[in-house]
The first five atom37 places (N, CA, C, CB, O) and aatype in JSON, in Angstrom:
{
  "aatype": [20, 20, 20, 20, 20, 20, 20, 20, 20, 20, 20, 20, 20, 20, 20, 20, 20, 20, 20, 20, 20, 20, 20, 20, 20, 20, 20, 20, 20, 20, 20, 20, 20, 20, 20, 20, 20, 20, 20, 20, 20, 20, 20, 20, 20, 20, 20, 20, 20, 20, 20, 20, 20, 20, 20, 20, 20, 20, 20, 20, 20, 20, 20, 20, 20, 20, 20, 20, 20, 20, 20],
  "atom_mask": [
    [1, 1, 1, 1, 1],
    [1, 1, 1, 1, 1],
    [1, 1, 1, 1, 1],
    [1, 1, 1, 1, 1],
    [1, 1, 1, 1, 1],
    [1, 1, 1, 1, 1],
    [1, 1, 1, 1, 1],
    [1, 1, 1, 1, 1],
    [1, 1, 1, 1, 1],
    [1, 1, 1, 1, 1],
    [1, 1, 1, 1, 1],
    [1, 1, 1, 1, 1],
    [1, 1, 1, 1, 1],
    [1, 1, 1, 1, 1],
    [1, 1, 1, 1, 1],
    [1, 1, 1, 1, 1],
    [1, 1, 1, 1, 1],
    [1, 1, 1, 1, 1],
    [1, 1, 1, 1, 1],
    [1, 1, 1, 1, 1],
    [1, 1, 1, 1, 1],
    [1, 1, 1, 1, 1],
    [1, 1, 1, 1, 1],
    [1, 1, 1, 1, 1],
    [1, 1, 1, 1, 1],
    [1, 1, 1, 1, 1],
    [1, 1, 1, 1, 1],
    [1, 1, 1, 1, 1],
    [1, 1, 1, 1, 1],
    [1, 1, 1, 1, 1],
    [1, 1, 1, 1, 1],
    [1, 1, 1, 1, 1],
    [1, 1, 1, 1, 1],
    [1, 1, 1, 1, 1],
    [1, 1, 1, 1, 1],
    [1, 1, 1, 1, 1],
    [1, 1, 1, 1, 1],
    [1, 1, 1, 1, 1],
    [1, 1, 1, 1, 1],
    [1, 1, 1, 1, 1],
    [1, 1, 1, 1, 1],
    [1, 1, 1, 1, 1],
    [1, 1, 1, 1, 1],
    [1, 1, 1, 1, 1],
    [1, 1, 1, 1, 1],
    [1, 1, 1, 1, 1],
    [1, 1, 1, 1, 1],
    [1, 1, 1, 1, 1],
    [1, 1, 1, 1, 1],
    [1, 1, 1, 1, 1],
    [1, 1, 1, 1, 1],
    [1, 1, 1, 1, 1],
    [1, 1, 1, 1, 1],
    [1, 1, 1, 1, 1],
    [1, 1, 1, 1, 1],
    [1, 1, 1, 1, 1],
    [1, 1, 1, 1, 1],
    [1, 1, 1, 1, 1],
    [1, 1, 1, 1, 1],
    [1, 1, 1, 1, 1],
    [1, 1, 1, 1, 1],
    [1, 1, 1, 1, 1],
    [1, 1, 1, 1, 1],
    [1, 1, 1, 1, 1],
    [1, 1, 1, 1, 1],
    [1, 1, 1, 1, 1],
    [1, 1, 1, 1, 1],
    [1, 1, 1, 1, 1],
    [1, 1, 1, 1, 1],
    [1, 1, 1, 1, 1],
    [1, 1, 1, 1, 1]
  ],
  "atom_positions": [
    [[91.66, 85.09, 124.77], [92.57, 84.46, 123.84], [91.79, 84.11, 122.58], [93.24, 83.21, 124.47], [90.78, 83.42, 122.67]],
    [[92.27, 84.62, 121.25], [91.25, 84.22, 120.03], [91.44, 82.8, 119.69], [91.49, 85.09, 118.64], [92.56, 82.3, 119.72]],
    [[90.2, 82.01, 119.32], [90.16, 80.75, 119.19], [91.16, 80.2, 117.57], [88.46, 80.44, 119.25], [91.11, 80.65, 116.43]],
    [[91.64, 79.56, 117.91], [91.97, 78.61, 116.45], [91.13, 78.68, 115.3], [91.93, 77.1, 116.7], [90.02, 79.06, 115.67]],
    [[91.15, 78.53, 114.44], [90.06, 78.02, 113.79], [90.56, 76.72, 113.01], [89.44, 79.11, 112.87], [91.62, 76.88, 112.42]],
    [[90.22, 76.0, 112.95], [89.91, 74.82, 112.41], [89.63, 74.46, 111.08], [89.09, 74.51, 112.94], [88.89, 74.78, 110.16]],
    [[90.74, 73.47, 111.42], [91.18, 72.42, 109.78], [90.08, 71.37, 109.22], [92.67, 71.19, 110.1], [89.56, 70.39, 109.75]],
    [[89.91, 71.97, 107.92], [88.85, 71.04, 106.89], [89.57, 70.66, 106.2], [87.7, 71.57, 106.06], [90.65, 71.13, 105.84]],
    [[88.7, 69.15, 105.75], [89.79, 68.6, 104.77], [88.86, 68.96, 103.57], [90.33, 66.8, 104.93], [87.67, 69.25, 103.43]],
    [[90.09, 68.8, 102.66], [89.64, 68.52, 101.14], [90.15, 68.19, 100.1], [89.24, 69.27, 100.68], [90.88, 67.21, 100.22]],
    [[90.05, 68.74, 98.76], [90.49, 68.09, 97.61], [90.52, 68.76, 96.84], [89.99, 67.18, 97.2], [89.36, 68.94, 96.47]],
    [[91.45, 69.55, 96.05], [91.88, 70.4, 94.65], [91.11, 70.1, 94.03], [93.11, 70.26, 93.89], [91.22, 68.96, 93.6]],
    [[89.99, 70.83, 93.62], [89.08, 70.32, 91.89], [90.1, 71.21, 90.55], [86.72, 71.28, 91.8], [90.32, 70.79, 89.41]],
    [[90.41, 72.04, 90.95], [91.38, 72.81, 90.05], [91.97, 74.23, 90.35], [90.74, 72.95, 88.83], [91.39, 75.17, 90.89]],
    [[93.26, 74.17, 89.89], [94.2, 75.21, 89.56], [93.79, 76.63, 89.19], [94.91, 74.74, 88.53], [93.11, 76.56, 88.16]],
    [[93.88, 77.62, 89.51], [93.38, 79.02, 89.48], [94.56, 79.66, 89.08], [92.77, 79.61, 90.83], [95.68, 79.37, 89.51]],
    [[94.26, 80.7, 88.07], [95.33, 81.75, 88.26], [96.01, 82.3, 89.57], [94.83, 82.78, 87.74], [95.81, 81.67, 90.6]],
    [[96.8, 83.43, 89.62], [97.34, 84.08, 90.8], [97.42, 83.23, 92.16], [96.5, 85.28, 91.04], [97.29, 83.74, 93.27]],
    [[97.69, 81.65, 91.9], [97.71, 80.86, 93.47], [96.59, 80.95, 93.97], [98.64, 81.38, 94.62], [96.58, 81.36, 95.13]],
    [[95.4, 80.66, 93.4], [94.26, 81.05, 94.25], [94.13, 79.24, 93.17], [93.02, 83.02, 94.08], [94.63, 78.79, 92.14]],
    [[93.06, 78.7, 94.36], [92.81, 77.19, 93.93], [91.33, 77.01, 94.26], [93.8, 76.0, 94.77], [90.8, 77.76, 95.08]],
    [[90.51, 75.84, 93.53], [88.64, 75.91, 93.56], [89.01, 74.04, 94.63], [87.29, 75.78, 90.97], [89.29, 72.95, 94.14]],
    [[88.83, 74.41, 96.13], [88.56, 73.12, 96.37], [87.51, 72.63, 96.86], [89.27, 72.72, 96.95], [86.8, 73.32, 97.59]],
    [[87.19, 71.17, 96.5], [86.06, 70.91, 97.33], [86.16, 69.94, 98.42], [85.05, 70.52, 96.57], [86.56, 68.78, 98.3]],
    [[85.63, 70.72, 99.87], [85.56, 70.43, 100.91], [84.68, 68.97, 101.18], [85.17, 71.57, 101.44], [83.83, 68.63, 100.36]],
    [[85.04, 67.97, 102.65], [84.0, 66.82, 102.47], [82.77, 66.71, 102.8], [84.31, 65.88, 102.94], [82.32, 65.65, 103.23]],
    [[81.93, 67.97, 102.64], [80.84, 68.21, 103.16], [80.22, 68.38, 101.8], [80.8, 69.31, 104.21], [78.99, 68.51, 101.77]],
    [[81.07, 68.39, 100.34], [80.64, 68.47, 99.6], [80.78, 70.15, 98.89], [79.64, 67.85, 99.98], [80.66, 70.32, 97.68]],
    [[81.04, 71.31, 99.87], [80.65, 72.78, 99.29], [82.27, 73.21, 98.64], [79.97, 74.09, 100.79], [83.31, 72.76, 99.12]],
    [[82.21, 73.97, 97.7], [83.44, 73.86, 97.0], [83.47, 75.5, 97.4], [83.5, 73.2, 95.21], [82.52, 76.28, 97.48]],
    [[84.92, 75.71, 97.6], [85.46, 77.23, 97.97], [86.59, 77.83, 97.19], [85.99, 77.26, 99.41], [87.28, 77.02, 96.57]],
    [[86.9, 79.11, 97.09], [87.81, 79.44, 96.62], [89.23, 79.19, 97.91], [87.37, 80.84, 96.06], [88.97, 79.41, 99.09]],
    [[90.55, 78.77, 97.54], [91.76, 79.13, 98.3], [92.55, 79.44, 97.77], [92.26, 78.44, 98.95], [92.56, 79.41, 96.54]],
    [[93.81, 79.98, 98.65], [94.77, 80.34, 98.44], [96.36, 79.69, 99.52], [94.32, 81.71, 98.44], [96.25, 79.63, 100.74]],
    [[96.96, 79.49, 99.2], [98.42, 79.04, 100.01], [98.48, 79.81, 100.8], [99.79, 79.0, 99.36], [98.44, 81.0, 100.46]],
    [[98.6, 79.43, 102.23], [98.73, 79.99, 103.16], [100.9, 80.75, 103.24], [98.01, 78.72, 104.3], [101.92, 80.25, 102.76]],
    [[100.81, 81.38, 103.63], [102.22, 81.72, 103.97], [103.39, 80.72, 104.4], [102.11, 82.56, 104.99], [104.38, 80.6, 103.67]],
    [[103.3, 80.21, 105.25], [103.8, 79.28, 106.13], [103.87, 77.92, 104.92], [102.68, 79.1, 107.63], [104.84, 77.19, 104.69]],
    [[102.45, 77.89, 104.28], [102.76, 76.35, 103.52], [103.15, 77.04, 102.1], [101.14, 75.01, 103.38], [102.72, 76.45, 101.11]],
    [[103.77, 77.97, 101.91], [103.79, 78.66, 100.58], [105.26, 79.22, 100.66], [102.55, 79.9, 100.36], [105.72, 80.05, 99.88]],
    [[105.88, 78.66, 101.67], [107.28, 80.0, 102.01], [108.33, 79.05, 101.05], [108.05, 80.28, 104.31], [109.47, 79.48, 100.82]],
    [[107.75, 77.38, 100.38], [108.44, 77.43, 99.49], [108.05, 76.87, 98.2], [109.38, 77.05, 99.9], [107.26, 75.97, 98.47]],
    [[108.22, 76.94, 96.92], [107.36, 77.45, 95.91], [106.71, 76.03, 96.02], [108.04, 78.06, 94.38], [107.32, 75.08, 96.5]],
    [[105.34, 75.93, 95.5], [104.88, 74.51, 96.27], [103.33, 74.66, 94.84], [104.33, 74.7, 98.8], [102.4, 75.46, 95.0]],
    [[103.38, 74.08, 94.09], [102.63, 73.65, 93.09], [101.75, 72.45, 93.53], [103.49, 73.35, 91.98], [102.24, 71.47, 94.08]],
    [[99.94, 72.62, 93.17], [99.07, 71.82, 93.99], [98.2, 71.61, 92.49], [98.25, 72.66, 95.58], [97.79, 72.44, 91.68]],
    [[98.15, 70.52, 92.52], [97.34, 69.69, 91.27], [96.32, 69.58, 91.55], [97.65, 68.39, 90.85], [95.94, 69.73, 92.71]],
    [[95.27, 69.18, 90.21], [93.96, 68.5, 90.56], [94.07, 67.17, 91.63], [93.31, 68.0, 89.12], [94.98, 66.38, 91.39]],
    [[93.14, 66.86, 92.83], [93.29, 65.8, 92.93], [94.84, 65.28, 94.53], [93.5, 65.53, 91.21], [95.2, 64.24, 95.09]],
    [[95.26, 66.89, 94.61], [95.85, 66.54, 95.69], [95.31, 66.81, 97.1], [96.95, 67.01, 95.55], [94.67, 67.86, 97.01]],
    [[95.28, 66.33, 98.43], [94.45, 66.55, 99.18], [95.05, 67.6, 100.25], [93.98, 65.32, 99.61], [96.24, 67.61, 100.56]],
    [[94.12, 68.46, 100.77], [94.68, 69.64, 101.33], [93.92, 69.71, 102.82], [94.41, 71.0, 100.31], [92.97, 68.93, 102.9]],
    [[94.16, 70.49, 103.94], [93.52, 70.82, 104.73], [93.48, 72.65, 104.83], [94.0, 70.0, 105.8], [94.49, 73.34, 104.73]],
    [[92.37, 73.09, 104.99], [91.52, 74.19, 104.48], [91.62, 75.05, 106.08], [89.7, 73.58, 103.81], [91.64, 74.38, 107.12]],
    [[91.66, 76.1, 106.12], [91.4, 77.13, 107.35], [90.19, 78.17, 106.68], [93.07, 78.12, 107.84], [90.49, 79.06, 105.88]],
    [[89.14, 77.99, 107.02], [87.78, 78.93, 106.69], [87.72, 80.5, 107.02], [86.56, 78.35, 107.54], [88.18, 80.69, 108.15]],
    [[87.52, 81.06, 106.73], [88.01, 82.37, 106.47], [86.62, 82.58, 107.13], [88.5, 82.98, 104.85], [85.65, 82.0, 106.66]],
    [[86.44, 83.72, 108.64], [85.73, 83.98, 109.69], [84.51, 84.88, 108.86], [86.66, 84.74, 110.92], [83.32, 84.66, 109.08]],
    [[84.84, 85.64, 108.13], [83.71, 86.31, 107.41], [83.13, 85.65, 106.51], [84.0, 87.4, 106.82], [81.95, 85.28, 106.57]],
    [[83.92, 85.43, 105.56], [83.15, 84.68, 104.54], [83.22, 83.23, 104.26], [83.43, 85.21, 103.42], [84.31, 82.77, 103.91]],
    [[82.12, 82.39, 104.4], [82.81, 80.91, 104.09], [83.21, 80.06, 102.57], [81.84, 80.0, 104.74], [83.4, 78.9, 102.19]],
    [[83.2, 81.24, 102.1], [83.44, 80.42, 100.56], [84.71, 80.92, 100.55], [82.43, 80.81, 99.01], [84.76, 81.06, 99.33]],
    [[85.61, 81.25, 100.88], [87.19, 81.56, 101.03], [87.86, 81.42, 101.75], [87.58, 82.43, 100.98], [87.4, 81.82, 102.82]],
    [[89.0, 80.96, 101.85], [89.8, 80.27, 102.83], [91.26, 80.09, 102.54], [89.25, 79.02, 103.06], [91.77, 80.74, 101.63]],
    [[92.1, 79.09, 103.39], [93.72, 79.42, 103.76], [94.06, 77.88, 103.64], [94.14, 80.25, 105.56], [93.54, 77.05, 104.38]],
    [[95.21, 77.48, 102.41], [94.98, 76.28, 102.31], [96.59, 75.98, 103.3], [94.67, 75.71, 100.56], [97.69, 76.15, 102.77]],
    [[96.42, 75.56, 104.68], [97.12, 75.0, 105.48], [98.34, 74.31, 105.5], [96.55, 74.5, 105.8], [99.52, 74.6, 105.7]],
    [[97.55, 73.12, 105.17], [98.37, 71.49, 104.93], [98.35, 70.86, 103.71], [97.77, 70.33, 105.76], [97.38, 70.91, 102.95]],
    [[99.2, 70.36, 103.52], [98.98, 69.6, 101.75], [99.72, 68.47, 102.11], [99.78, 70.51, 100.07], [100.85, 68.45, 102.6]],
    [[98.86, 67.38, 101.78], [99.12, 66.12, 101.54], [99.19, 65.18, 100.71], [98.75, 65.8, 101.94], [98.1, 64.72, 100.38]],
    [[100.0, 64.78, 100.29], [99.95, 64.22, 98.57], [99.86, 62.87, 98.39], [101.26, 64.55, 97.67], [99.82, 62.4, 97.26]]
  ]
}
């Protein structure tokens, strides 16, 4: 059965073209994301400064699936 992967939190440093967003995680390392499907199925605008939970992308860790948004 493939494992979950697991929710990081973080924090919008800023807005990207094409839905792609620069956040930084609380470990301090800042990544590129993007809206996941599921949290994107309705049009959903994310500011500097709003707090998100992050899904890490298995190959690369500077890219990732932004989950949850919490405002």
């Amino acid at each position: 059965m493939p494992q979950r992967p697991s929710l990081v939190k973080g924090v919008v440093v800023e807005p990207l073209p094409n839905g792609v967003y620069r956040v930084e995680l609380e470990n301090g390392a800042k990544i590129l994301a993007h809206v996941a499907d599921r949290a994107g199925t309705h049009f959903t605008r994310l500011l500097a400064g709003d707090k998100v939970g992050v899904e890490l992308a298995s190959r690369d860790r500077s890219r990732g699936r932004i989950r949850e948004i919490w405002r």
